[in-house]
N, C-alpha and C positions, 0 to 999 in steps of 0.2 A: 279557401282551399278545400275545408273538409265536405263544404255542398257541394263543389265540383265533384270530389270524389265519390259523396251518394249518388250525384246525377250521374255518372258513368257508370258505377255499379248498375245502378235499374235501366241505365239503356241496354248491358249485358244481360242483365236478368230475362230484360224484353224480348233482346234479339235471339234471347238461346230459345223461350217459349215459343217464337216463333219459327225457329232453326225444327222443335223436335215436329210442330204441327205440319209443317212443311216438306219435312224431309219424306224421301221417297220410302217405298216399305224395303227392306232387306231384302234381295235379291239371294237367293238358298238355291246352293247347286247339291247335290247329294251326289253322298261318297260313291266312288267305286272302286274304291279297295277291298278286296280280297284279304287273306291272311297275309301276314307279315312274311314277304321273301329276302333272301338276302339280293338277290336282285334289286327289291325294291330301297333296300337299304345302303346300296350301291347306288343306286338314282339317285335317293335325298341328299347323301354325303356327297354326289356330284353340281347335286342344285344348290348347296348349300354355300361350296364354293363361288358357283356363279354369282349368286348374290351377297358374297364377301360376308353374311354373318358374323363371320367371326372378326373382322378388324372391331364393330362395336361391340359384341357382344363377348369380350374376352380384355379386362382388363391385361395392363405390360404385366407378364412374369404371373398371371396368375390360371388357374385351372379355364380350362375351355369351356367357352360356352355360359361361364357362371356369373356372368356380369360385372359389374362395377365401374367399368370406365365411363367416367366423367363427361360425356359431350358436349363444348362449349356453343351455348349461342346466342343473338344481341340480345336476347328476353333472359337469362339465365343460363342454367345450367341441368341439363338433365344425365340423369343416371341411366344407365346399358341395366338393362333386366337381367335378372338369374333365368335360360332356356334350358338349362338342363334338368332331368326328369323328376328334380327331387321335388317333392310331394308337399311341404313345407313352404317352400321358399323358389320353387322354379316352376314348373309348368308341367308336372309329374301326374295333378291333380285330372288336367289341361284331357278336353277328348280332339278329334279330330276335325270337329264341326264349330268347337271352340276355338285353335289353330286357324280356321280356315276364314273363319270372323272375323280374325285379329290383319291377319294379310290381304283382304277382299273390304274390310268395311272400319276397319282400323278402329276394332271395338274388345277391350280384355274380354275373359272371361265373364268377369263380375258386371258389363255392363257399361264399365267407364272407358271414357275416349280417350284413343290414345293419342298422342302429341307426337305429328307427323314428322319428327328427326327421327323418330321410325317410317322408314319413308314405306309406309303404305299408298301413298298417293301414284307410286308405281306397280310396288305390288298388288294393287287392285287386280293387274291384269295376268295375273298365276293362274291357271290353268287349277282346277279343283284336282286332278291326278298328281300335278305336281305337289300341289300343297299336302297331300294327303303323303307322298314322297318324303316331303322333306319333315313332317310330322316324324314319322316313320322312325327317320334317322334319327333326331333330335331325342326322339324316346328311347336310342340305343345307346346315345354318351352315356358317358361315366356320370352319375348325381353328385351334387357338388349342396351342401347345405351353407348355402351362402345369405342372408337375407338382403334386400335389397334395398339400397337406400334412396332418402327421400330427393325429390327435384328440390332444384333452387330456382325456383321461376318468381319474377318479380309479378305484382297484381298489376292491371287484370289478369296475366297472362299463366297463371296460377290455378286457374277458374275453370271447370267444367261448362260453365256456362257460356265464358269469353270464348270456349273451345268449339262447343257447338256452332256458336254464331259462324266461326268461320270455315268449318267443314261446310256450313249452308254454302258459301260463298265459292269456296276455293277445292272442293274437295266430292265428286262422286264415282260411286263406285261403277267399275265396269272392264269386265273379262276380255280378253285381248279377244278380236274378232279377225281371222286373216283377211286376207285381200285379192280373190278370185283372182284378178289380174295379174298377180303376179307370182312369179316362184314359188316354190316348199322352201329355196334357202333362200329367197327373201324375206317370207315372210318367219322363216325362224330367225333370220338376224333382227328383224323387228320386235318379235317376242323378248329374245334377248337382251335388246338395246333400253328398249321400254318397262321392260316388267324387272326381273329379277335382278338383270347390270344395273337398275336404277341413274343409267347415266345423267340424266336429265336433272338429276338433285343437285350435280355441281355443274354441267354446262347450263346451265340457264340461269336467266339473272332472276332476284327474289326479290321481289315488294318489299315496301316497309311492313309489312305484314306477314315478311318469312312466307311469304307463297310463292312457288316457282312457275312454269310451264313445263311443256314435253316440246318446246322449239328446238332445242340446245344449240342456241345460239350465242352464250358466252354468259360468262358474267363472275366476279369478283366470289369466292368460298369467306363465308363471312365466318371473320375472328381468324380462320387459317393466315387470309388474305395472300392468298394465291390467285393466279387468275386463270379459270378452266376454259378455256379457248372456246370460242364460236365451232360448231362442226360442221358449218352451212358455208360460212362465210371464208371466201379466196383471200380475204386478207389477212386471216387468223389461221385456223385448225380445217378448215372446209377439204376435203379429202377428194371431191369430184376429179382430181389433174391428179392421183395417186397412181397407181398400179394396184390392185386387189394385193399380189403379194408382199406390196411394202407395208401395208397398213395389217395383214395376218402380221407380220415380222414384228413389227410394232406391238402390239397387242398381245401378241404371245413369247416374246419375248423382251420387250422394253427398247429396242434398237434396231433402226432399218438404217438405209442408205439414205432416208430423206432425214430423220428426225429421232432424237433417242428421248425416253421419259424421264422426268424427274418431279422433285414434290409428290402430292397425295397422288399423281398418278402412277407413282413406283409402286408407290406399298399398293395400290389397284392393281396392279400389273403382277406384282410378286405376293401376293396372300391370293388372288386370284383368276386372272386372266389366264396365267399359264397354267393353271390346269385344268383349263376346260379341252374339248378336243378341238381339232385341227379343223373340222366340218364345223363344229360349232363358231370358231373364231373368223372362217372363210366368211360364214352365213352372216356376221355381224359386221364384215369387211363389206362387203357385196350391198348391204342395208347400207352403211354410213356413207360408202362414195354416193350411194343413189338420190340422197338428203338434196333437194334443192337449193343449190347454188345463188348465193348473195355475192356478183360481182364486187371485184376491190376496186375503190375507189383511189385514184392518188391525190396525195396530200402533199402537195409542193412545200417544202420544207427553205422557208426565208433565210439567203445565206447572209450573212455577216460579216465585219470582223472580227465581233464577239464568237459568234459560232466556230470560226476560222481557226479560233487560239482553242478553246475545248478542243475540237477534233486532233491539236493537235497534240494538246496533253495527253488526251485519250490514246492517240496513238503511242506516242512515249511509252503509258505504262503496259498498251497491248504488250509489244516490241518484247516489254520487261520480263511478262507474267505470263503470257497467251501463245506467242508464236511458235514455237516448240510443237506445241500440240495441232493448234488451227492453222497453222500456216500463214504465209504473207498474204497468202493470196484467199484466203476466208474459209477455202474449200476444205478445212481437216480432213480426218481420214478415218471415212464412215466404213463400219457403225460403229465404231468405237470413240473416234471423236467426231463430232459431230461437226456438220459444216453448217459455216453459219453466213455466207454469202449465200443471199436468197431466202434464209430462214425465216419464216413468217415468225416465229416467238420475240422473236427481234423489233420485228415492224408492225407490231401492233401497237393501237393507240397506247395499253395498257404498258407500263415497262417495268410492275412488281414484279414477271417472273426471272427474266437475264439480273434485275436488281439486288432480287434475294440471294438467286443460283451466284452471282459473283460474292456476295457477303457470303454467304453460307457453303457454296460450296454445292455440286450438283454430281449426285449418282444415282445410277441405274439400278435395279433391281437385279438381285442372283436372281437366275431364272436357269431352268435346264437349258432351254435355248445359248445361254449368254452367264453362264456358271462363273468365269470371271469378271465381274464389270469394270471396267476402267473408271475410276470417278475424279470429279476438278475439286482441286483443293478450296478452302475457303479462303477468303481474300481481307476478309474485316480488318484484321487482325495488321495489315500491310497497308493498306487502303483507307483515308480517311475517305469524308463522305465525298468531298469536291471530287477527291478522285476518283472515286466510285463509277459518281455521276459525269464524270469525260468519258471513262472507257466505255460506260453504257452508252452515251450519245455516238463515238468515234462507232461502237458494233453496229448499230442503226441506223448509220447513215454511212458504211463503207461498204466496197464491192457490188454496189444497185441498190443497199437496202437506201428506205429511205424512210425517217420515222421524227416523229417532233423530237426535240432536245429533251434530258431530263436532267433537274435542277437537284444541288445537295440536298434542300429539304425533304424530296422524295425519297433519296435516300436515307436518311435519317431516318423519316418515319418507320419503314421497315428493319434499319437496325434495329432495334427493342423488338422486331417483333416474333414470337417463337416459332421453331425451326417447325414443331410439331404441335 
């Protein structure tokens, strides 16, 4: 065991020597910033939003900006940095050309790599104005002396070196380029989508290597175990058959006539979707319908009489729990309840999200938009797992949806598992 574990060490050692020989030279865009306006500090605190900084970088209940919250992920666990300007312990020290390394080439200060749950692999494409922006801002919070604690990363994954190896692999830098052919507000909802929204770190599925794509074509949030829907695909999230203004409503508010948010995409939606502007959220409307379309497939769903008695357990406890709200006939009463005859979140292969939302309980973010949200109660507590898993099969396949069966164990496994 313990020569296996030297030979992987020296093949990390290896792969990182040749990670640093290899790698391209730092690509250096130089500032153009001027003196500090409050304009400009009005920009950064707007970007800053766009890219939700602060859900990681602000432990629950604690001062802004000054770290500490825990990020879980399958290699460990990493700690949220101290960004506020204290001089000690945050990034006070920190110039602008520093800053601008850290979001374009995912490099501290000091040289060391940073570990892409700072998703620089999107931020690569920040615009050097921006960054120089939101620099700006970050250097007008309130300083917070906070020190910063250490990761819990298991070996290799621990390793500077095991880190290089895969930046070679999975990771180069490069400044968003528009696209002649298309829009100003295409191509700013792309800028959006891709760089600072960082969408792509939860829609897209990740290696056993924790490395994602920029498809956002769907994929399971590891350890949340939520599932961030395809935004391509007609049989998931795919937006193409949308209205521009349902998917703004959505986005800026948490709640349209097609679909209301819940899970991490509330607190996305409520720390910061809704307060970007209205042009901003059009621009990002306008990019995500545009995304090429992955027709749905149907999955003919084998009836039973096993099936036959679920659906119609399922139904019983709808009848019990459900109909009040969604109605007999699936259609609720959007946007406050949502309809779920035709619902894609229903008919996807995946069924942790209607899984967890019934165990747990499903609400929408306060948002200016939608200041009161109507939210569904949790069910656990009423609900063993069998039954869980009827009402989800009876949602799935009632009023046209039509979606495989899911069994108690499914449900099971996502009981234990945290709300947050």
């Amino acid at each position: 065991m313990k020569k296996a574990l030297w030979l992987l060490a020296a093949l990390i050692v290896l792969l990182a020597a040749w990670a640093v020989l290899s790698w391209p030279r730092e690509e250096y865009v130089a500032s153009t910033s001027a003196a500090v306006t409050p304009a400009t500090l009005a920009r950064g605190a707007y970007l800053a939003r766009a890219g939700d900084c602060m859900a990681c970088h602000t432990a629950r209940g604690g001062p802004a900006y000054a770290g500490g919250r825990s990020l879980q992920t399958p290699f460990g666990s990493i700690a949220a940095p101290n960004i506020t300007p204290d001089r000690a312990t945050g990034i006070g020290a920190w110039s602008a050309d520093d800053f601008w390394r850290a979001l374009h080439n995912g490099k501290s200060r000091d040289g060391r790599l940073l570990y892409p749950a700072f998703p620089y692999t999107n931020y690569t494409r920040v615009t050097r104005p921006d960054a120089d922006a939101l620099f700006a801002y970050l250097q007008s919070v309130p300083a917070v002396r906070q020190a910063n604690a250490p990761h819990q990363l298991r070996f290799p994954y621990n390793t500077q070196a095991a880190l290089a190896a895969w930046r070679l692999v999975y990771f180069k830098p490069a400044v968003f380029a528009a696209q002649p052919a298309r829009s100003a507000e295409w191509n700013r909802g792309a800028y959006l989508v891709e760089g600072l929204g960082h969408c792509s770190a939860c829609h897209s599925a990740r290696n056993a290597a924790g490395a994602g794509d920029q498809s956002l074509g769907g994929g399971l949030i590891p350890v949340l175990n939520w599932y961030a829907p395809s935004l391509t695909s007609d049989a998931e999230a795919g937006l193409g058959s949308w209205a521009v203004p349902d998917i703004v409503d959505l986005l800026h508010t948490g709640i349209s006539n097609r679909a209301t948010v819940f899970g991490p995409m509330a607190e996305v939606v409520g720390r910061s979707l809704q307060y970007l502007d209205k042009p901003d959220i059009t621009a990002m409307a306008v990019y995500l319908k545009s995304l090429p379309a992955t027709p749905a497939q149907k999955r003919p769903v084998e009836q039973t009489g096993e099936l036959a008695q679920v659906l119609e357990r399922g139904k019983k406890s709808y009848e019990t729990h459900c109909i009040d709200c969604h109605g007999a006939d699936g259609k609720g009463l959007p946007p406050h309840y949502p309809p779920l005859a035709g619902n894609r979140a229903l008919r996807m292969d995946s069924a942790v999200n209607p899984i967890r939302i019934v165990l747990n309980g499903g609400f929408a973010p306060g948002t200016a938009g939608n200041p009161r949200p109507y939210g569904m109660p949790p069910y656990s507590h009423l609900m063993n797992d069998t039954e869980v898993a009827a009402v989800v099969t009876y949602l799935r396949n009632s009023w046209g949806n039509q979606a495989p069966p899911v069994a108690a164990r499914d449900v099971n496994r996502y009981r234990s598992t945290p709300v947050d």
